[in-house]
C-alpha positions in Angstrom: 10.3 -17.9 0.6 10.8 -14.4 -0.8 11.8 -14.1 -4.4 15.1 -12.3 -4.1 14.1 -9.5 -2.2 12.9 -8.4 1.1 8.9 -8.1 1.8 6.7 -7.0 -0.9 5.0 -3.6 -0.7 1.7 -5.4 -0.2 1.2 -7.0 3.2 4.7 -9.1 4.3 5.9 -8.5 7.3 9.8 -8.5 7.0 11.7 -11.3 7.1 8.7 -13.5 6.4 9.7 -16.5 4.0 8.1 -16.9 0.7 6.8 -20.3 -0.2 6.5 -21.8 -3.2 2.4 -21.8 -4.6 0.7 -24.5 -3.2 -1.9 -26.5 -4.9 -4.7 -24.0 -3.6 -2.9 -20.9 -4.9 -2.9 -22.8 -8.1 -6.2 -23.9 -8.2 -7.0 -20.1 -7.5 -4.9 -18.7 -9.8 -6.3 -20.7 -12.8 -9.9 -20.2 -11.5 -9.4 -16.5 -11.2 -7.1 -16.1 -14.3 -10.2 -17.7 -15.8 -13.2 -15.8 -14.6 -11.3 -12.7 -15.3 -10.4 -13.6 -19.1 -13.9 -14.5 -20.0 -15.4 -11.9 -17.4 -17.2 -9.8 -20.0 -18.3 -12.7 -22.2 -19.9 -14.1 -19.3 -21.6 -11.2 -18.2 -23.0 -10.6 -21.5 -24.3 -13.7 -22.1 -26.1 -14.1 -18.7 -28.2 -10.9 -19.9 -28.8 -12.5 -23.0 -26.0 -10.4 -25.2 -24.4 -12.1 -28.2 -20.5 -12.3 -26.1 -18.8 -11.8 -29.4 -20.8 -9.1 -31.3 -19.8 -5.5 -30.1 -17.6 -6.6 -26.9 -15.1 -3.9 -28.1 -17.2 -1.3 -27.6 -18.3 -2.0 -24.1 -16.1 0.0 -21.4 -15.5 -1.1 -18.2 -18.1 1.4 -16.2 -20.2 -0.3 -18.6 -19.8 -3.6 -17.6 -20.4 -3.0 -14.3 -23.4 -1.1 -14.8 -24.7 -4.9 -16.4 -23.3 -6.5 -13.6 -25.4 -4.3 -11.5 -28.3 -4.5 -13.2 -28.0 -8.3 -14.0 -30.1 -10.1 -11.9 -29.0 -14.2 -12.1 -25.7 -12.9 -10.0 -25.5 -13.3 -6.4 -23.7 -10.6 -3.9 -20.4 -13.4 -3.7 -20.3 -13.6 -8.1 -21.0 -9.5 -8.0 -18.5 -8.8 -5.5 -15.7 -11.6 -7.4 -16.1 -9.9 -11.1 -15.6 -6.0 -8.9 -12.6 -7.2 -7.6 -11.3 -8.6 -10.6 -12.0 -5.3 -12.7 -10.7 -3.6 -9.6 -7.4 -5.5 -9.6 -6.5 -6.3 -13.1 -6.5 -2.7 -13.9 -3.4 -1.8 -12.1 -0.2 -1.8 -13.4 2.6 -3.7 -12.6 4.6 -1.3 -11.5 2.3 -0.7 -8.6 2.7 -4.2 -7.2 6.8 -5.0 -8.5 9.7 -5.5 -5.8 11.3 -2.1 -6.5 15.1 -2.5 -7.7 16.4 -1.4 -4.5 14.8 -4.3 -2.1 16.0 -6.9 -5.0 19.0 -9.5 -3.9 21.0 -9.8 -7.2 24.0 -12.6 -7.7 26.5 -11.7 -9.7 27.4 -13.9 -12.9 30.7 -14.5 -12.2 30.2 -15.8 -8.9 31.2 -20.0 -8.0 28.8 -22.1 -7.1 30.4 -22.7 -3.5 30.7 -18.3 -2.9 26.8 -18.3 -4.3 26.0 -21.4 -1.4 27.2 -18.9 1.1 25.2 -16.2 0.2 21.6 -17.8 -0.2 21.9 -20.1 2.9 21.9 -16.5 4.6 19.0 -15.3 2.7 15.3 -16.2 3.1 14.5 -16.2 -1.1 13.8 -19.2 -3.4 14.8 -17.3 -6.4 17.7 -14.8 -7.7 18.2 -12.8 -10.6 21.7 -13.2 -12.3 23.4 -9.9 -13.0 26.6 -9.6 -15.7 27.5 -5.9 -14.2 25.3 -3.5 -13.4 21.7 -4.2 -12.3 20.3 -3.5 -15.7 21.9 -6.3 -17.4 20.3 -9.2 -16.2 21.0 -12.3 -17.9 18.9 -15.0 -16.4 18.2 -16.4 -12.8 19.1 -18.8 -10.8 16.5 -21.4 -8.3 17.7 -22.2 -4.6 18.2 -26.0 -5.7 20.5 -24.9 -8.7 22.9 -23.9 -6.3 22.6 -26.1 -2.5 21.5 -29.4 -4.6 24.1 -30.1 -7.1 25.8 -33.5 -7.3 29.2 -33.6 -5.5 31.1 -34.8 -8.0 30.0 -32.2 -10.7 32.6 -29.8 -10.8 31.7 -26.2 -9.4 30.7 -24.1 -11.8 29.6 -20.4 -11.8 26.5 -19.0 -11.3 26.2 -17.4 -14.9 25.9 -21.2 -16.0 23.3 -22.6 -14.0 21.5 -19.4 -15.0 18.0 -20.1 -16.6 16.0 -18.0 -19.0 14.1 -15.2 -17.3 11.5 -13.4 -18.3 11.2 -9.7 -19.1 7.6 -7.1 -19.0 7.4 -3.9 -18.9 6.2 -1.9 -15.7 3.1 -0.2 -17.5 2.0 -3.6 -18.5 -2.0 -4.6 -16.8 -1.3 -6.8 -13.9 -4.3 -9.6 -15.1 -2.3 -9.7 -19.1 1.1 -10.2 -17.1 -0.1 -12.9 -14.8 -2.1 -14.5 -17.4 0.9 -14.9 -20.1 3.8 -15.3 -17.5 1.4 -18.4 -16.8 0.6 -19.1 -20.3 4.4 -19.2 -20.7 5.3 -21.1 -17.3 7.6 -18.1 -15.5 7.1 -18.2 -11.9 9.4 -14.6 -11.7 9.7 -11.7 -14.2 11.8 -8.9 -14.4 10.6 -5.1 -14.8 11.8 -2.9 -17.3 11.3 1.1 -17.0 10.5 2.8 -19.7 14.1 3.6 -20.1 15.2 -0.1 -20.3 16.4 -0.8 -17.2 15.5 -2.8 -14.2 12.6 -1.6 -12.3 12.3 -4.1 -9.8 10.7 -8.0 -10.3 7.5 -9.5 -10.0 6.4 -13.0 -9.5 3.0 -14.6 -9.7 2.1 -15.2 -6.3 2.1 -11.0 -6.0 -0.3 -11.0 -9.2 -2.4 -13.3 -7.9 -2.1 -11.5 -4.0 -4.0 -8.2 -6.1 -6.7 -10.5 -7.7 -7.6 -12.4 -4.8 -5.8 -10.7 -1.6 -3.4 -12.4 0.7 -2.3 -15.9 0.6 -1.1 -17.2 4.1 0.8 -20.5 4.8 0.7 -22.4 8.2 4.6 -21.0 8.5 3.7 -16.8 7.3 3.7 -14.3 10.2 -0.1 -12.4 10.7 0.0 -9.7 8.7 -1.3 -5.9 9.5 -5.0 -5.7 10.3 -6.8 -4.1 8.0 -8.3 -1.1 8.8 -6.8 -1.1 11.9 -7.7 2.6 13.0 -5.6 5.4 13.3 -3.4 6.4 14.6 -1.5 3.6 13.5 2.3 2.7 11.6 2.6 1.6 8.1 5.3 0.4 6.0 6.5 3.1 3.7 6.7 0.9 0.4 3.0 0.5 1.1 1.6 1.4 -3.0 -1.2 4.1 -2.8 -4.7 1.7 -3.0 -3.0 0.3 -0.1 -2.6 2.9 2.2 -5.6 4.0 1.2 -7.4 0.7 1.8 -5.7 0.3 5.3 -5.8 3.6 6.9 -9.1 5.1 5.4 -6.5 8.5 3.8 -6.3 8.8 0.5 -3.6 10.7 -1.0 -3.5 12.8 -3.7 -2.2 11.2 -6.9 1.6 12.2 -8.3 4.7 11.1 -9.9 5.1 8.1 -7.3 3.5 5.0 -5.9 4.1 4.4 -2.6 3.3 6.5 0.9 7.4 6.8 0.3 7.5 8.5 -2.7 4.3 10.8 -1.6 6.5 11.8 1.4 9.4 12.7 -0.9 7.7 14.8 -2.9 5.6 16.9 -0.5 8.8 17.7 1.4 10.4 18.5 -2.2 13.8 16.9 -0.4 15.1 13.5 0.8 13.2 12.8 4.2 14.6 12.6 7.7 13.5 11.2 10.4 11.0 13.3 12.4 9.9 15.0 9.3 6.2 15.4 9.5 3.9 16.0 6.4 0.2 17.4 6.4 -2.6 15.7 4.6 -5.9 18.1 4.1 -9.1 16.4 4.1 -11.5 16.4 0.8 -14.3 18.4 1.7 -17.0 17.1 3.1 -20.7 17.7 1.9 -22.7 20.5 3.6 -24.2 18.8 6.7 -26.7 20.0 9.3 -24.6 21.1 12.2 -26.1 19.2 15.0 -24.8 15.9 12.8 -21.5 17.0 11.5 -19.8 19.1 14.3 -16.6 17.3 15.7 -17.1 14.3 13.5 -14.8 14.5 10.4 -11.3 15.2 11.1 -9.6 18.3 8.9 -6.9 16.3 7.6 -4.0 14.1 8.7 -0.6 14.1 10.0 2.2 11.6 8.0 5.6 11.4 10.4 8.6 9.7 9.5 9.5 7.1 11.9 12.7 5.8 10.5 14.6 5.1 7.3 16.5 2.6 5.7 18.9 4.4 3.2 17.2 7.2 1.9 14.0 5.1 1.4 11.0 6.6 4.1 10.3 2.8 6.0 8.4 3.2 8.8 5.2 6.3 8.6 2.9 7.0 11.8 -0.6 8.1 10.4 -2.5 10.5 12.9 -5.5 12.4 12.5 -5.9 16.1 12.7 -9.1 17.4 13.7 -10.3 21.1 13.7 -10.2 23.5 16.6 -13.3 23.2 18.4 -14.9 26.4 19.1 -14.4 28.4 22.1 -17.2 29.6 24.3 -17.6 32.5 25.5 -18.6 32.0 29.5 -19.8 35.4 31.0 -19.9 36.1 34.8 -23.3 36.0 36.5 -25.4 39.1 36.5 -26.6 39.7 40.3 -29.7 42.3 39.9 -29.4 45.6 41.6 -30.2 46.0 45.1 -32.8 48.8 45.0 -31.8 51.5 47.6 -34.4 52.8 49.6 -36.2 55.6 49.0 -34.6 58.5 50.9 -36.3 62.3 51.7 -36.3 64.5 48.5 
């Protein structure tokens, strides 16, 4: 069941239920938590590297360089470590439940009114608001609410709210996994760097960047992959994703998803129909004969519908150059000679 909010910006298909972790996402989650913790350590002491001495001063193009270079590691351990270095590097901002897709309950709320509202809803958890959004005081689990005993009294949803935790959006997304289990929080909410609420994150979407999509026997298929173009794509797709689905990768700004990129390039709020170019990097010199009609120029982002103001639903195309016209010239027909006359 979804944590409080509609679909994730990842892979989840809308109005698909979040679960709660099963035994194998735990037993991934510690194994991965662990490989990635003592990652470097390992490393370095398969090459025969003391794991302690100088570990500060090796950077992570470093470290891959020794896994590399090292040997004793099969393509599966080689292509387990990349991911993890890959992964844990993003922030958690990139991979939150933005603000705006969040279902908040209000503190002030009876248990009966609160009943109504989640048996309508498809989340297993809800963050507990005194006010505005910013002011968060806790959350509140589906059984708090539908699995009290009848003859307790109702009582509001500000007192069955529990503790909740708080990280910062700029915060690595393998340290905020790692200490939200080392501290037994299932959901967490973001702060921006001006102290409000960002959005919230939960462990199953850490543990969805270090080890890719977890799918129960109840979870909808998600988007294929690499699926070709031209195809549609969810606008709160974050920008590795996009990139990893659709083969484009756009050019870094102040945003991270394919809505915010839309946004900006039209330097206004988007409406439906709007259409946004994307230029192609270019390409290596090539011979001719191998590279003519092959690489597109660039690509072709149109809005296919909103919801609010937010871009939801982007068609990807591909733009290819012009090919070049050819000149086709009538037939010569030779000259009939004329015959020789008297002078």
């Amino acid at each position: 069941m979804r944590e409080a909010g509609r679909p994730g910006l990842r892979r989840r298909a809308r109005g698909r239920p979040r679960r709660e972790p099963g035994p194998l996402a735990r037993v991934i989650a510690r194994v991965v938590v662990r490989a990635a913790a003592a990652a470097s350590r390992l490393v370095t002491g398969l090459l025969g590297t003391s794991p302690v001495a100088g570990r500060e001063r090796i950077s992570e193009d470093e470290l891959r360089d020794l896994v590399a270079a090292a040997t004793v590691l099969d393509p599966v351990e080689r292509r387990i470590i990349d991911e993890v270095l890959v992964a844990g590097a993003r922030l958690v901002r990139e991979v939150m439940m933005p603000r705006t897709e969040v279902v908040f309950l209000s503190a002030a709320l009876t248990a009966p009114e609160a009943e109504r509202l989640v048996r309508v809803e498809t989340h297993t958890r809800y963050p507990v608001v005194d006010g505005t959004h910013d002011d968060v005081v806790g959350f509140v689990h589906l059984h708090d609410v539908l699995l009290r005993p009848d003859k307790v009294p109702p009582a509001t949803v500000g007192e069955l709210a529990r503790e909740v935790k708080r990280v910062p959006g700029s915060k690595r997304v393998l340290a905020a996994l790692t200490e939200m289990r080392r501290e037994g929080h299932h959901l967490a909410v973001v702060i921006d760097e001006y102290g409000g609420t960002a959005g919230i994150v939960t462990c199953e979407d850490l543990i969805e960047e270090l080890v890719g999509e977890l799918h129960g026997e109840y979870d909808t298929l998600a988007e294929q992959t690499n699926a070709g173009l031209p195809t549609t794509v969810d606008g709160r797709l974050n920008l590795a994703d996009f990139a990893e689905r659709t083969g484009v990768t756009l050019p870094s700004g102040p945003y991270e998803t394919v809505s915010g990129f839309v946004m900006a390039a039209l330097g206004r709020l988007p409406v439906a129909g709007d259409e946004v170019p994307v230029t192609a990097a270019p390409a290596a010199p090539a011979a001719p004969a191998a590279s003519a009609g092959q690489s597109p120029s660039g690509w072709l982002l149109r809005v296919l519908a909103l919801e609010g103001r937010r871009v939801a639903r982007v068609t990807v195309t591909v733009v290819r150059p012009p090919e070049p016209r050819r000149e086709v010239g009538l037939p010569v027909r030779p000259a009939r000679g004329r015959p020789a006359g008297p002078s």
